[in-house]
MDTraj code that builds the backbone (N, CA, C; nanometers):
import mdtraj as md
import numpy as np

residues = "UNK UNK UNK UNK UNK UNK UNK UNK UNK UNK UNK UNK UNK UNK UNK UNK UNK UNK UNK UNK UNK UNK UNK UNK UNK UNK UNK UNK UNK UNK UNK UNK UNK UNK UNK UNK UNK UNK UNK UNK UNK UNK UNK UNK UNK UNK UNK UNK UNK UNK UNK UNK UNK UNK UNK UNK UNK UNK UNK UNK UNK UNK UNK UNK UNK UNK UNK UNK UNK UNK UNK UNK UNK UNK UNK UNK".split()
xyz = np.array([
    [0.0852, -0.1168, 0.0000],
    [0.0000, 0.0000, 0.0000],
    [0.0896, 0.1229, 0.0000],
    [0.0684, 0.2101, -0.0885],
    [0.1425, 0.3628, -0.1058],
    [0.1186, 0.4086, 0.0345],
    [0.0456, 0.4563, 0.0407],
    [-0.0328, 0.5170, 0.2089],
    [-0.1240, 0.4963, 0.2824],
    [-0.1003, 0.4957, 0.3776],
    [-0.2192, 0.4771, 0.4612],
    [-0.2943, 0.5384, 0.4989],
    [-0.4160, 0.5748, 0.4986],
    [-0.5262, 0.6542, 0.4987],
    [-0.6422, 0.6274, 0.6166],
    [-0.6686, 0.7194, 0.6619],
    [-0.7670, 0.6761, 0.7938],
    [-0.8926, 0.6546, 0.7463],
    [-0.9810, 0.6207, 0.8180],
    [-1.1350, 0.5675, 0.8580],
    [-1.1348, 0.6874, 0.7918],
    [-1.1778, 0.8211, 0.8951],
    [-1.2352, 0.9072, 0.8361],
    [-1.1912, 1.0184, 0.6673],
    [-1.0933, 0.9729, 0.6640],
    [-1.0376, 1.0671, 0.5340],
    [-1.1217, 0.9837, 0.4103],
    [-1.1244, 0.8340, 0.4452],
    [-1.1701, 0.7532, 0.3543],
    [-1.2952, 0.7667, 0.3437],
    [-1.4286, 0.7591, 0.4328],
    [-1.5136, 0.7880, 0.3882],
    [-1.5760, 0.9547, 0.3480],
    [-1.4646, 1.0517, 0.3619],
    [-1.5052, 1.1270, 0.2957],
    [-1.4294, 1.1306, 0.1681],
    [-1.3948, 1.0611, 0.0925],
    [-1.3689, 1.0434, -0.0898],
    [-1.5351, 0.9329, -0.0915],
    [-1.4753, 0.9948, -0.2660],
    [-1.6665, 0.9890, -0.3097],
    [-1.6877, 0.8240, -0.3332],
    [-1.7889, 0.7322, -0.3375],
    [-1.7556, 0.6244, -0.3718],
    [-1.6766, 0.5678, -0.4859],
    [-1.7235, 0.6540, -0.5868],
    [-1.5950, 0.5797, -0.6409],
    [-1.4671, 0.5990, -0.6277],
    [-1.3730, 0.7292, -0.5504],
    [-1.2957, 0.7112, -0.5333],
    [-1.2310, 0.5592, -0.4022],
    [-1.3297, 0.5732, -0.2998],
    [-1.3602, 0.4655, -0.2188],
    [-1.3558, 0.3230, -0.2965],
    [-1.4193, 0.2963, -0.3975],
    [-1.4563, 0.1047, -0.4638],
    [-1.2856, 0.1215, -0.5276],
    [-1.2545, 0.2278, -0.5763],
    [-1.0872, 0.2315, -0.6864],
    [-1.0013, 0.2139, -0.5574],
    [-0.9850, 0.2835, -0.4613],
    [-0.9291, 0.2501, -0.3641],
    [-0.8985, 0.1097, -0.2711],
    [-1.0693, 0.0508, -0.2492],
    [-0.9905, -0.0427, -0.1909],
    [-0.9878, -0.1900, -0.2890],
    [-0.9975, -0.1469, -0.4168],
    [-0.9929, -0.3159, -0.4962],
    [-0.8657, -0.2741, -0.5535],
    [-0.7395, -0.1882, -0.5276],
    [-0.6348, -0.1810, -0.6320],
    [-0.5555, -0.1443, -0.4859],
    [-0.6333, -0.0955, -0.3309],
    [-0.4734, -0.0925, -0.2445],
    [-0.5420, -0.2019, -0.1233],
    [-0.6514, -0.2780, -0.1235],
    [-0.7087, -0.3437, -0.0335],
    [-0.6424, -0.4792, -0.0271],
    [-0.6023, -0.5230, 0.1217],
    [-0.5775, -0.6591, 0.0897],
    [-0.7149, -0.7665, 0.1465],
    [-0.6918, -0.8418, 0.0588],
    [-0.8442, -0.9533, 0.0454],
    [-0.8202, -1.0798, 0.1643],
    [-0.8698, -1.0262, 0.2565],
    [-0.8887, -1.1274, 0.3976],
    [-0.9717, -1.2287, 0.4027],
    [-1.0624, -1.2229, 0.3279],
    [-1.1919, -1.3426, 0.2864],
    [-1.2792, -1.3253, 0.1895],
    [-1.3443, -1.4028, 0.1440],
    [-1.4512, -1.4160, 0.0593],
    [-1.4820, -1.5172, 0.0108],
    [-1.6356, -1.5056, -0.0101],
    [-1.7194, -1.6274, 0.0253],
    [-1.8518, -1.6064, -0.0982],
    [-1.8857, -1.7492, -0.1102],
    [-2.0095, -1.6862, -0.1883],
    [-2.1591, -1.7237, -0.1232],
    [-2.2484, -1.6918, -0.1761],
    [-2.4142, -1.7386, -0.1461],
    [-2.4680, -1.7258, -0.2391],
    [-2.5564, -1.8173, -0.2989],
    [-2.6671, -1.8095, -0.4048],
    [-2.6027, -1.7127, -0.5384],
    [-2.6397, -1.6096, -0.5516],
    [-2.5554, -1.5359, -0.6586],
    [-2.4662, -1.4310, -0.6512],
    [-2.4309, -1.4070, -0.5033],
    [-2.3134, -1.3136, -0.4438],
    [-2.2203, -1.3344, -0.3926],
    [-2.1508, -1.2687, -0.4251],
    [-1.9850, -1.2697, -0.4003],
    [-1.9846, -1.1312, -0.2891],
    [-1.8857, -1.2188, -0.1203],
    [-1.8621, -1.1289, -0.0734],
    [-1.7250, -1.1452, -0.0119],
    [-1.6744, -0.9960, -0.0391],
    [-1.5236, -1.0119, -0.0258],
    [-1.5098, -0.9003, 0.0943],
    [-1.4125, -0.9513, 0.1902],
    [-1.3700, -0.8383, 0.2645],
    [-1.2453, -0.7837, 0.2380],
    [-1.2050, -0.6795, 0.2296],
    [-1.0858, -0.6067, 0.2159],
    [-1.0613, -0.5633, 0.3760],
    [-0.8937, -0.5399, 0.3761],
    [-0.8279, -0.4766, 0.5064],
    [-0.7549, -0.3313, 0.3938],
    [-0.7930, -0.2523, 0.4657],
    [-0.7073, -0.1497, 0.3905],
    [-0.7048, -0.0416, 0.5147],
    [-0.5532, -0.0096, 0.5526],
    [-0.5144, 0.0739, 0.6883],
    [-0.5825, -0.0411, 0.8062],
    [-0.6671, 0.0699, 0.8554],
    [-0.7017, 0.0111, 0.9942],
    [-0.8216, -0.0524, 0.9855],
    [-0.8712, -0.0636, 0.8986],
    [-1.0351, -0.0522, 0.8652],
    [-1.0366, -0.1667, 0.7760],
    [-1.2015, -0.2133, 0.7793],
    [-1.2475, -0.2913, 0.6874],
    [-1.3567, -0.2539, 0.5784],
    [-1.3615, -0.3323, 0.4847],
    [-1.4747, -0.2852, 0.3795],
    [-1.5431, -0.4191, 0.3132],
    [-1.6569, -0.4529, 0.3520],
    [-1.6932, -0.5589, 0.2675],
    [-1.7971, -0.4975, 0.1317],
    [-1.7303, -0.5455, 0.0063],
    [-1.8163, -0.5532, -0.0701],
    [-1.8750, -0.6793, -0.1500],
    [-2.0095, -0.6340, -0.1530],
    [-2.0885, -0.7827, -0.2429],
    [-2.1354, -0.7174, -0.3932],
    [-2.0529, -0.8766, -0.4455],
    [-2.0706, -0.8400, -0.5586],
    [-2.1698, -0.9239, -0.6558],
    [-2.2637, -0.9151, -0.7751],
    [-2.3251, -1.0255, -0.8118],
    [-2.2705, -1.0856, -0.9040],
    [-2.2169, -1.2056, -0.8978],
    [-2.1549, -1.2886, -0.9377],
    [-2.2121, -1.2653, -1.1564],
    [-2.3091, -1.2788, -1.1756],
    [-2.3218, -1.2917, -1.2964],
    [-2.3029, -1.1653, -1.3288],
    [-2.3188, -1.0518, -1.3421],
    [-2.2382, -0.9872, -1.3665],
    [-2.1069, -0.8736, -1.3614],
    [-2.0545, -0.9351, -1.2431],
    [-1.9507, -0.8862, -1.1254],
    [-1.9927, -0.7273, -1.1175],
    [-2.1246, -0.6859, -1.0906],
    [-2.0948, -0.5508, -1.0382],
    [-2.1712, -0.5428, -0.9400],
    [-2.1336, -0.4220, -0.8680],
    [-2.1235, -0.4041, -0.6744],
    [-2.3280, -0.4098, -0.6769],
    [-2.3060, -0.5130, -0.5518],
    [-2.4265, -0.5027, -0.5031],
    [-2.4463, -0.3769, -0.3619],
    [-2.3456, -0.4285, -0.2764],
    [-2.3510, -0.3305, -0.1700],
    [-2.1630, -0.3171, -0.1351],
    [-2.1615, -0.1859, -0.0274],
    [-2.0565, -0.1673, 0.0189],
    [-2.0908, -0.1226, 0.1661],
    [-2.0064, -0.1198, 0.2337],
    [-1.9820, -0.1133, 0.3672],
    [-1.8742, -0.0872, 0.4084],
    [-1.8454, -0.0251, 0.4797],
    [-1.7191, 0.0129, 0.6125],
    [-1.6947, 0.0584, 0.6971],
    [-1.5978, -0.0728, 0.7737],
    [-1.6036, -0.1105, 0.9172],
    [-1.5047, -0.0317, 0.9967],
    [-1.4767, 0.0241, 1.0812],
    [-1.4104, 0.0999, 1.1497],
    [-1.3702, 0.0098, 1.2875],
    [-1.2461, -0.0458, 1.2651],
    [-1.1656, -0.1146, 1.3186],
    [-1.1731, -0.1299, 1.5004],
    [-1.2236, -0.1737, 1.6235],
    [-1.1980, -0.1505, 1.7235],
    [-1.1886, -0.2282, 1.8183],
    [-1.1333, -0.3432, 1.7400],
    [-1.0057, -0.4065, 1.8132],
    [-0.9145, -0.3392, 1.8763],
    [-0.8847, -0.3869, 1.9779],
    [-0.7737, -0.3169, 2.0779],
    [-0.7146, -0.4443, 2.1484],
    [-0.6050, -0.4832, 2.0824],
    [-0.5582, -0.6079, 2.1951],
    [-0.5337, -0.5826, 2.3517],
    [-0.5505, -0.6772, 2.4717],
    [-0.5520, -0.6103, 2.5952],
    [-0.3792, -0.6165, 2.5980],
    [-0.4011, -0.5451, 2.7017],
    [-0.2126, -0.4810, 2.7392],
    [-0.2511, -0.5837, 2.8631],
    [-0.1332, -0.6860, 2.9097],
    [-0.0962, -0.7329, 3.0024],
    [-0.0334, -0.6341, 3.0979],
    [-0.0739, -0.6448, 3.1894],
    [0.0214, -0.5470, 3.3607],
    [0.1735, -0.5790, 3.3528],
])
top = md.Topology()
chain = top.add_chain()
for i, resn in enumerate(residues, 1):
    res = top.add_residue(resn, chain, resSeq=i)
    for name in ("N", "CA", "C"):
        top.add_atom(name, md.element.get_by_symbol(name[0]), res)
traj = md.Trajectory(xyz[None], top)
């Protein structure tokens, strides 16, 4: 990834700068299918983004993003 970009900087670019963003700097943590959708999660920075896509003709059904808040515990 060139840079890393926060939660909030990211959802303020427009969606499509957002879908170009995370399918060309996102890395692909899972994906799965159902009936006629494809859903892929991306990690990109701190954050997640799942998009579903419809398989017959690979374009975006929905998008979403997750704002990371995991916090591993600190041992004493």
């Amino acid at each position: 990834m060139d840079t890393e970009i926060s939660y909030f900087d990211f959802k303020n670019l427009s969606p499509q700068d957002q879908c170009q963003l995370v399918t060309t700097q996102g890395q692909i943590i899972n994906e799965s299918s159902k009936n006629d959708l494809r859903f892929v999660i991306y990690k990109l920075g701190s954050f997640l983004v799942e998009i579903t896509y419809i398989q017959q003709n690979n374009k975006l059904a929905s998008f979403n993003v997750y704002q990371n808040t995991y916090a591993p515990s600190q041992s004493a």
